[in-house]
C-alpha positions in Angstrom: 13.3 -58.7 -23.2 13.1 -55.8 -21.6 15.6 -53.3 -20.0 17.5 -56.1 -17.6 20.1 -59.0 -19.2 23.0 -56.3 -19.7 22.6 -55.3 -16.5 19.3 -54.9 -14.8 17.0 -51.6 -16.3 17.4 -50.3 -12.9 21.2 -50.9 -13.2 21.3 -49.1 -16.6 18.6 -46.2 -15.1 21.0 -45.2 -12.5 23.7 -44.7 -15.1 22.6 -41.6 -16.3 22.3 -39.6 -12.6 26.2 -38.8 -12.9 25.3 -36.0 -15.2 29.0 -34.7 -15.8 29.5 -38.3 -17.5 26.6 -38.1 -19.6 28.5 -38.8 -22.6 30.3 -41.8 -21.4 27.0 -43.0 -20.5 25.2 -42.6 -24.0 27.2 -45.0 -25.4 26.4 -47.8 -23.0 22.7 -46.8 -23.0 22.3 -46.8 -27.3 24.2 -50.3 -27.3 21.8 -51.9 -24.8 19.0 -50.4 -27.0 20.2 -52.5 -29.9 20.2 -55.6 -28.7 17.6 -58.2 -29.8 14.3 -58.2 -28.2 15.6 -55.2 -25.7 14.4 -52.1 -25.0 14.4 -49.4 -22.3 11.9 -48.8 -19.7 10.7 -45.2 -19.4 12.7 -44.8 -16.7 15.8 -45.3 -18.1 14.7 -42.5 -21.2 13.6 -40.1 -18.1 16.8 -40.3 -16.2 19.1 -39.5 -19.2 16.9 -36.7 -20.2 17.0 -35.0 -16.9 20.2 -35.0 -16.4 21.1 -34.0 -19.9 18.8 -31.2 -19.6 20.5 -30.3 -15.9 23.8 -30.3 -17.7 22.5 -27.8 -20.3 23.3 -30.5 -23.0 20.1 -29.8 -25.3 21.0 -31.5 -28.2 21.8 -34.8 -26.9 18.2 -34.3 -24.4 16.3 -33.7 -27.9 17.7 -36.8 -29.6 16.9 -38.5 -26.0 13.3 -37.4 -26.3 12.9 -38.4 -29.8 13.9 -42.2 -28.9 11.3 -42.0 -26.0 8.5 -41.2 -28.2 9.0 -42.4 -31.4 10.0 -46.3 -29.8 7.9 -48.9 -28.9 7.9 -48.0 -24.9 4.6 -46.9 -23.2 5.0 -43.7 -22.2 2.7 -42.6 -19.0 1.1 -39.5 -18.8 3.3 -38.2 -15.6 6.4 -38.8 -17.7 4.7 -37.0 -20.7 4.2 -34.2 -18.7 7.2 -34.0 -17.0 9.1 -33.8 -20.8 6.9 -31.0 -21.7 7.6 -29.1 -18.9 11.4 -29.1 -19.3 10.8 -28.7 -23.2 9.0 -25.3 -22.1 12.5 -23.9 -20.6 14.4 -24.6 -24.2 14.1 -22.7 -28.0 13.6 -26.4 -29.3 10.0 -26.7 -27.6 8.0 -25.3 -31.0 9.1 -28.3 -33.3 9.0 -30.4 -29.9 5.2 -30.2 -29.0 3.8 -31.3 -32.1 5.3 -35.2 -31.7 3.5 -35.9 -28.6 0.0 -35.7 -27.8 -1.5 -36.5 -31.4 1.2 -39.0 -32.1 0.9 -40.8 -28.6 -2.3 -39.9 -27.1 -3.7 -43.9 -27.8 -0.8 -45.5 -26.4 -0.8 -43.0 -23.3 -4.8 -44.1 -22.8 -4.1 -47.5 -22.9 -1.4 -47.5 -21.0 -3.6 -45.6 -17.9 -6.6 -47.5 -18.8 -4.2 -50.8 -17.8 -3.2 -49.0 -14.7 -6.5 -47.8 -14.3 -5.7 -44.5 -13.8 -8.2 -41.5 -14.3 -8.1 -39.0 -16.5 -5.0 -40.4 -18.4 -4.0 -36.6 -20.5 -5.7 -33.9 -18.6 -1.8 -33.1 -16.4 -0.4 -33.9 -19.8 -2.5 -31.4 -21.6 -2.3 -29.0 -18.9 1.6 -29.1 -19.3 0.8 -28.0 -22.9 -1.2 -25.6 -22.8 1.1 -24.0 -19.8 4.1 -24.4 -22.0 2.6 -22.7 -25.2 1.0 -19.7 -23.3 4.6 -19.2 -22.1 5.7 -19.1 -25.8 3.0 -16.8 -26.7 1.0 -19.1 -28.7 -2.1 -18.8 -26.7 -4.4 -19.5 -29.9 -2.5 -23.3 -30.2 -3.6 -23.2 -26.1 -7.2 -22.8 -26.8 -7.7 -24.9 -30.0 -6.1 -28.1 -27.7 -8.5 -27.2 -24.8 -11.5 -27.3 -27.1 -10.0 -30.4 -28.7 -9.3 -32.1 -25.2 -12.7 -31.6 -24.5 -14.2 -32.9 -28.0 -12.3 -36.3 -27.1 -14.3 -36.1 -23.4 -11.3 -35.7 -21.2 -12.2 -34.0 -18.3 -10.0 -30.9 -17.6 -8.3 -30.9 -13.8 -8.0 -27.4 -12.1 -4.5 -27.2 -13.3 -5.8 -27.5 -16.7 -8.5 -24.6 -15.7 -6.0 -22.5 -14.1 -3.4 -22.3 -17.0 -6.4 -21.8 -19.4 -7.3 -19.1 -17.0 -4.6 -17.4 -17.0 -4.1 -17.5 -20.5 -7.1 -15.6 -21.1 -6.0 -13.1 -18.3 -2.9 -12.2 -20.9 -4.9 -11.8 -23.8 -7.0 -9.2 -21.9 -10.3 -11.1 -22.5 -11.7 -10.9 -19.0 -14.8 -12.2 -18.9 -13.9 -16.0 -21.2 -11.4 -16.2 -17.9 -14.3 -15.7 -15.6 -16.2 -18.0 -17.6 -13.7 -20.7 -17.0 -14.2 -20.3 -12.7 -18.1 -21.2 -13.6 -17.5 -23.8 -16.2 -15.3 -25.4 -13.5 -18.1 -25.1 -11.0 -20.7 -26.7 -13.6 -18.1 -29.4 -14.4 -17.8 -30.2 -10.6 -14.0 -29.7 -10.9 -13.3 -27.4 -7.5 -11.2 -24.2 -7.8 -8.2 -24.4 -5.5 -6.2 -22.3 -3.7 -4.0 -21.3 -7.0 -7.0 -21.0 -9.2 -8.1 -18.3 -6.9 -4.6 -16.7 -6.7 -4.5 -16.9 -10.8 -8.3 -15.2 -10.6 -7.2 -12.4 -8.2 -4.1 -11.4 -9.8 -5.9 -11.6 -13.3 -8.1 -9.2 -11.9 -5.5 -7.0 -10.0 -4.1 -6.5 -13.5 -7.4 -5.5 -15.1 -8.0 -3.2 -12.5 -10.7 -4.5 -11.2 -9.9 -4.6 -7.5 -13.2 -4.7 -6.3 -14.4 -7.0 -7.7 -10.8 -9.4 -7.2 -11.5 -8.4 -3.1 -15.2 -9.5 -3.0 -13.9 -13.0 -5.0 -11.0 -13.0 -1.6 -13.5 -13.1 0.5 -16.5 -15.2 -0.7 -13.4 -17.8 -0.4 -13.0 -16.9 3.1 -16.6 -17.2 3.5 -16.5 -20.8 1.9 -13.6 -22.1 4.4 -11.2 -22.1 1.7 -7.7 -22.4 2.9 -5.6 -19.1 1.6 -1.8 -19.5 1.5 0.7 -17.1 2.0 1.0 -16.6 -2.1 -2.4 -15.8 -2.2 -2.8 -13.3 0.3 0.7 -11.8 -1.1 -1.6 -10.8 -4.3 -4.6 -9.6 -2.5 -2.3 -7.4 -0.1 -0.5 -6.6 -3.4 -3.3 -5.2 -5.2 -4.6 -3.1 -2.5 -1.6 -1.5 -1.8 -1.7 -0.6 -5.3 -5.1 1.0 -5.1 -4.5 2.7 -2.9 -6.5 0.7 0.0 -3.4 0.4 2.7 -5.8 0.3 5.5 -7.4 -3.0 4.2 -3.8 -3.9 2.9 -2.5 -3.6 6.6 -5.7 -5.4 8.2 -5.3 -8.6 6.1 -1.7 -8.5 7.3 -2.5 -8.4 10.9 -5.6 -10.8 9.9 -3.0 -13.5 9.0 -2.4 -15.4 12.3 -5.9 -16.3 12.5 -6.3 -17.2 8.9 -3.1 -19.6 9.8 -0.7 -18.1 7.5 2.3 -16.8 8.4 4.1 -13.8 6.4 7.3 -14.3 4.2 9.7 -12.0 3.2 7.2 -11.4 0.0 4.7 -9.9 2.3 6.7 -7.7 4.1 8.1 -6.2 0.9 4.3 -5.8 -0.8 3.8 -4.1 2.7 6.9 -1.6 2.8 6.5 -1.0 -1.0 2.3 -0.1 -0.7 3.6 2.5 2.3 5.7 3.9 -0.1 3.5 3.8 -2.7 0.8 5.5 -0.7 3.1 8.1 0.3 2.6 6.8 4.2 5.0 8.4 6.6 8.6 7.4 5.9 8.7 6.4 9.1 5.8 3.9 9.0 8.0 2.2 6.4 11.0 2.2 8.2 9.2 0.5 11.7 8.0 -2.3 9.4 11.0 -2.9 8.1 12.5 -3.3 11.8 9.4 -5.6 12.4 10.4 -7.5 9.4 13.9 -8.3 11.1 12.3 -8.4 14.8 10.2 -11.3 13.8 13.3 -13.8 12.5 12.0 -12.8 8.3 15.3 -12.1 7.2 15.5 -9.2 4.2 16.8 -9.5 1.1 18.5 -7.5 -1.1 15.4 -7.2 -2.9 13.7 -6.1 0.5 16.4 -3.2 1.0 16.3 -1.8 -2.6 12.8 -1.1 -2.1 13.3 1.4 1.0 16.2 2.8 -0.8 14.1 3.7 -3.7 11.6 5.3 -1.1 14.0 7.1 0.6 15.4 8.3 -2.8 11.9 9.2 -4.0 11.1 11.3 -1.1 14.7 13.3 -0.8 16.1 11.5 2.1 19.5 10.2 0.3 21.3 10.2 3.0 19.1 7.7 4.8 19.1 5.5 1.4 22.7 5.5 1.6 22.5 4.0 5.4 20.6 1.4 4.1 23.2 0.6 1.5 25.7 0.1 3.8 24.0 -2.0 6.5 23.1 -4.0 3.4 26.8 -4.6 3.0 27.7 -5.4 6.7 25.1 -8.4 6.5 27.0 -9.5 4.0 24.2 -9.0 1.4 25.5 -8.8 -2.2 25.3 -5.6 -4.3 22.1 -4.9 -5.6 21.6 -3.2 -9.1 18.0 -1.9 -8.5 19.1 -0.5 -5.1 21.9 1.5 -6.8 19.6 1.9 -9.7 17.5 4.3 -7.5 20.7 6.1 -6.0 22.3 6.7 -9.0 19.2 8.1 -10.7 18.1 10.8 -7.5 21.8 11.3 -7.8 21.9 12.0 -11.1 18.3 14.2 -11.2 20.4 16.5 -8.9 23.0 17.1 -11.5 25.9 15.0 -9.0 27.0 13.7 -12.0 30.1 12.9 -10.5 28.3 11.2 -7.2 26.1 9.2 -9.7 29.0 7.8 -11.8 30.9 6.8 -8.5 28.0 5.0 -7.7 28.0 3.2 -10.7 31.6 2.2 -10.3 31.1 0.9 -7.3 28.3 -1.7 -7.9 30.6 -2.9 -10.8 33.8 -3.2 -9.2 31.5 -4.6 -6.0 29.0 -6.7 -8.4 31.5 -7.3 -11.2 28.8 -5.9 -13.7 25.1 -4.4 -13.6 21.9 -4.6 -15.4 20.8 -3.3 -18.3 18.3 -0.6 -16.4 21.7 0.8 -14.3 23.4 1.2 -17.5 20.1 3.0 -19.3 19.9 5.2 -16.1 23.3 6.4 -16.4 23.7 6.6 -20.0 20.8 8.5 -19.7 22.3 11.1 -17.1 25.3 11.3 -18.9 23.9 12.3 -22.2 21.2 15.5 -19.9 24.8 16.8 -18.9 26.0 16.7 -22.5 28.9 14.0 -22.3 27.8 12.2 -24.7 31.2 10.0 -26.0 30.7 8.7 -22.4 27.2 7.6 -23.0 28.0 5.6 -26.1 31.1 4.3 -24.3 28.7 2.8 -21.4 26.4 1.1 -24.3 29.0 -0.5 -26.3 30.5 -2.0 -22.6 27.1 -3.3 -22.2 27.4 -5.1 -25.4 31.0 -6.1 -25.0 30.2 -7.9 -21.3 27.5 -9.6 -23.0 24.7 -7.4 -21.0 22.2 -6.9 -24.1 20.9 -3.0 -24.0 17.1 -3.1 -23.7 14.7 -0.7 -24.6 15.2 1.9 -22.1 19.0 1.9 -22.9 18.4 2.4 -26.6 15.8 5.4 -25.5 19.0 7.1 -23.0 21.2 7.1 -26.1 18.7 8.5 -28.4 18.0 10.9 -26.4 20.9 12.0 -25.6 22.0 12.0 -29.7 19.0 14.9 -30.0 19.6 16.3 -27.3 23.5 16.8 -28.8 21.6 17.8 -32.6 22.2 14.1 -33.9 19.2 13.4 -35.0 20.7 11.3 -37.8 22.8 9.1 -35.1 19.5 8.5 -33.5 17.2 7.6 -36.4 19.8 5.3 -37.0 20.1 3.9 -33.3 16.0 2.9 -34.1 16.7 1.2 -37.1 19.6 -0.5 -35.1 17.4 -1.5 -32.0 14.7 -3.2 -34.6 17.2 -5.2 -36.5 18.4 -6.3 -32.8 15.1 -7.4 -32.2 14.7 -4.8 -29.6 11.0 -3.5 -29.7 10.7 0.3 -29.6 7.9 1.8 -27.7 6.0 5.3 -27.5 8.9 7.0 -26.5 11.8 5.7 -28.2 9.5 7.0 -31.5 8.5 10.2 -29.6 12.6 10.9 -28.9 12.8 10.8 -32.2 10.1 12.9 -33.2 11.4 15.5 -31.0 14.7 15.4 -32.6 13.2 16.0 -35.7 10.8 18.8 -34.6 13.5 21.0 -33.3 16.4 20.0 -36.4 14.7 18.3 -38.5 12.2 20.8 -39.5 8.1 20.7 -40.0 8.2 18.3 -43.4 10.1 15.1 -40.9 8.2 15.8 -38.1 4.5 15.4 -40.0 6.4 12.5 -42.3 7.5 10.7 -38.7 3.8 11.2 -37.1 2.0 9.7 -40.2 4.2 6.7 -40.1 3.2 6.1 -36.3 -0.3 6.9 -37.1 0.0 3.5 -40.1 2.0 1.3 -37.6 1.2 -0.4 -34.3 2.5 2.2 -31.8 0.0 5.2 -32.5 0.8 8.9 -31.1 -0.3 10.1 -28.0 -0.8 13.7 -26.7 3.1 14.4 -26.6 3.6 13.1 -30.3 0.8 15.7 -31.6 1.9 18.8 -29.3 5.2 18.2 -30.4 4.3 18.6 -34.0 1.9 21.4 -33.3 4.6 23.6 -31.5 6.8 22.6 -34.7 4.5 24.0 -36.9 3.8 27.0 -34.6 7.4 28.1 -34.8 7.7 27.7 -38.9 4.7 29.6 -38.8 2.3 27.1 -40.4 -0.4 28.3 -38.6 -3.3 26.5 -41.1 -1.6 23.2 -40.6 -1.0 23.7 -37.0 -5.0 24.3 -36.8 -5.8 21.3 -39.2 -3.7 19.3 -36.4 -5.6 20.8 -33.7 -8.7 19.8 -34.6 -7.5 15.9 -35.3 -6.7 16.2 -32.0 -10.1 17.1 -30.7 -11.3 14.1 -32.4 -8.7 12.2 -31.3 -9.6 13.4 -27.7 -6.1 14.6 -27.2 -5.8 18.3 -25.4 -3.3 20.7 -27.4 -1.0 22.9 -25.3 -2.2 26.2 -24.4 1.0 28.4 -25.1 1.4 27.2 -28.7 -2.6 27.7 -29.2 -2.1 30.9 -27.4 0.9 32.0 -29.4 -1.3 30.6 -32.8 -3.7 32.7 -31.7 -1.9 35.8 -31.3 -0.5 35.5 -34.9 -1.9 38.5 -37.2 -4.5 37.4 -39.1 -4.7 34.2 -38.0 -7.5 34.2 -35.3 -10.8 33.7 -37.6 -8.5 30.9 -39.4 -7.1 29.1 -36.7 -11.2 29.2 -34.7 -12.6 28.1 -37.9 -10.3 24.9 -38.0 -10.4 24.0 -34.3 -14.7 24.9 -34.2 -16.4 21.2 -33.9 
């Protein structure tokens, strides 16, 4: 007997969809489930889960999902895939993937081989492999690809695509190339998103030639672009610098079909900006943005704002803020974000911090980056107790500091002589599993160079040469002017030649000033000869 008797299993499947009485529901559903010679259909599993996972209640969707797989129901592929997808939005989805496709990848074939389906686990696996390249565990990704295709299933584009872009994060370029021809081989046709995962791929690797030439051999082919796709190519070019092409495909759009979105009109606007077009250019495609019905976002206005800002016409950003809040559009963070930085660069510390106000008694709160951009000003102007003040509120209103917060507050602890406070703010931001970056280590190696004295500053750059984050140009010269100043001119010159080797350019006043040291010439020429 299967779901029906109690109640039919559509009966008991539509129990589930009132998802604020979830657990009332359970109850009902784990009692049918007992009864002799019962069991649920799919369905019934599928609905609950949903709705449990809708309802954020991720403990009872786990135990939910267990039932499914580990009773004696047939579940389909679709369903399969549907269950990994909404594992891949929860921390639970590590132990989760292991239990399904070795455990039911036989039932799930015979099940489509009696439905006669083809291709039974290729959206299944491509659900996977999506779901653990999200979690980072791209070499899990590839070792199921190769094993799909041991067991001859024939990957789907989808498949390709994820795979694709999976090798795309990991930087290997050419295996994700390889994937477009293996497709080709395998007769599996790219679509329209394998060629918008290709492009951007590309864009990223900065290989914008060669990502334009792809664009238009699919042109060329009579392959459809959507709107997403040309969003990328438009996006890339702006970013090269090529705003004539950038602005052709635009206007090339009606014929192609494909009309532009808001998304489009902001990679527009942002490449003008970007390629330091007049500001007026930007400013009459932003009024042919409205003109043609696309109505802006808040998104859309911050990015004018920040233009404005970056070319010294505040008073025009600040127009824009305020139209933004006659439409009615909410506050925007990364809009003020750019105000209260140009603000705060013209040492209207007071303007800046009224800013700041303002988006959170307007917003009720703001991002992390508005918080790291005026801790930051406030700890250049020296009031430091104010700066920490803003980073604990962060932490109080649950708004977790993120790198470039922990950089503003360490920067402003050297810049105040507390070098300790900041050493200690690193160790802080690693237990908080906050990952430093060049800088948060080179704010610290400053703060040692000028307090610290010569013995830190080379102990702190031979640590960053042994770890994962390895000094750049700034790290060294910061050393070398160190050294300079205590007069350790041998060292200095020992540095300057690892530099050379390193292919890192020293600065020219501390070699000058080395230089000019008595004696010190023939030594310093002798250390820095190749």
């Amino acid at each position: 007997m299967v779901a029906g008797a109690i109640g039919s299993g559509r009966a008991i499947s539509t129990l589930p969809h009132l998802c604020n009485r979830i657990k009332q529901t359970d109850p009902v559903f784990q009692v049918a489930g007992k009864r002799r010679n019962f069991e649920h259909y799919p369905t019934t599993y599928m609905a609950l889960i949903r709705c449990s996972d809708e309802a954020g209640l991720v403990g009872e969707m786990w135990r939910m999902i267990q039932d499914m797989v580990c009773g004696s129901c047939l579940v389909g592929p679709a369903d399969l895939s549907e269950t990994v997808r909404i594992l891949g939005n929860t921390k639970i989805v590590n132990k989760a993937l292991s239990i399904f496709l070795p455990d039911k990848r036989s039932q799930v074939q015979t099940n489509c081989k009696h439905l006669q389906l083809h291709n039974p686990d290729a959206n299944t696996g491509s659900a996977l492999i999506s779901t653990l390249g999200k979690l980072g565990r791209e070499d899990s990704a590839l070792r199921l690809f190769d094993e799909m295709r041991e067991d001859g299933l024939l990957p789907s584009a989808k498949l390709y695509t994820n795979l694709m872009g999976i090798y795309f994060k990991l930087g290997r370029v050419e295996k994700a190339l390889g994937m477009v021809q293996e497709m080709k081989e395998k007769g599996c046709a790219p679509t329209v998103y394998t060629y918008t995962e290709l492009i951007k791929g590309l864009g990223k690797a900065q290989r914008i030639k060669e990502a334009y030439n792809i664009f238009m051999n699919v042109l060329r082919e009579g392959c459809k672009p959507d709107v997403v796709l040309i969003n990328n190519v438009i996006n890339l070019l702006g970013k090269a610098g090529r705003l004539v092409d950038a602005i052709k495909l635009f206007e090339d759009m009606e014929s192609l079909h494909c009309t532009p979105n808001g998304v489009t009109y902001n990679t527009i606007i942002k490449a003008l900006f970007e390629c330091k077009a007049p500001a007026s250019e930007a400013s009459s495609w932003f009024e042919r943005m409205k003109a043609n019905g696309v109505i802006p976002s808040s998104f859309t206005y911050s990015i004018p704002i920040d233009g404005f800002c970056k070319t010294n016409r505040v008073e025009k950003a600040l127009l824009l803020l305020e139209e933004m809040d006659e439409n009615g559009f909410p506050p925007c963070p990364a809009a003020y974000c750019s105000l209260i930085n140009t603000r705060g660069k013209a040492k209207r510390y007071e303007a800046a911090n009224e800013l700041f106000q303002e988006l959170k008694e307007n917003c009720g709160s703001s991002s992390a980056r508005v918080y790291a951009v005026m801790i930051k000003h406030f700890g250049k102007c020296g009031r430091l107790t104010e700066a920490v003040d803003l980073f604990d509120e962060m932490k109080k209103l649950g708004c977790s500091p993120d790198v470039y917060a922990y950089n503003a507050l360490m920067s402003g602890m050297v810049r105040a002589g507390r070098i300790d406070d900041a050493y200690s703010l690193l160790r802080t931001m690693e237990e908080h599993g906050c990952v430093p970056d060049l800088n948060s280590h080179n704010i610290i190696l400053n703060g040692l160079a000028r307090t610290g004295g010569p013995q830190r500053a080379m102990e702190m750059l031979t640590k960053m040469k042994n770890s994962k984050i390895k000094p750049d140009a700034v790290s060294y010269n910061t050393v070398l002017v160190c050294l300079s100043r205590a007069g350790m001119f041998e060292e200095a010159a020992k540095l300057m030649k690892e530099m050379q080797l390193n292919g890192f350019e020293y600065d020219r006043i501390t070699y000058s000033s080395i230089l000019e040291a008595p004696g010190k010439i023939d030594e310093v020429r002798a250390h820095t000869t190749l």
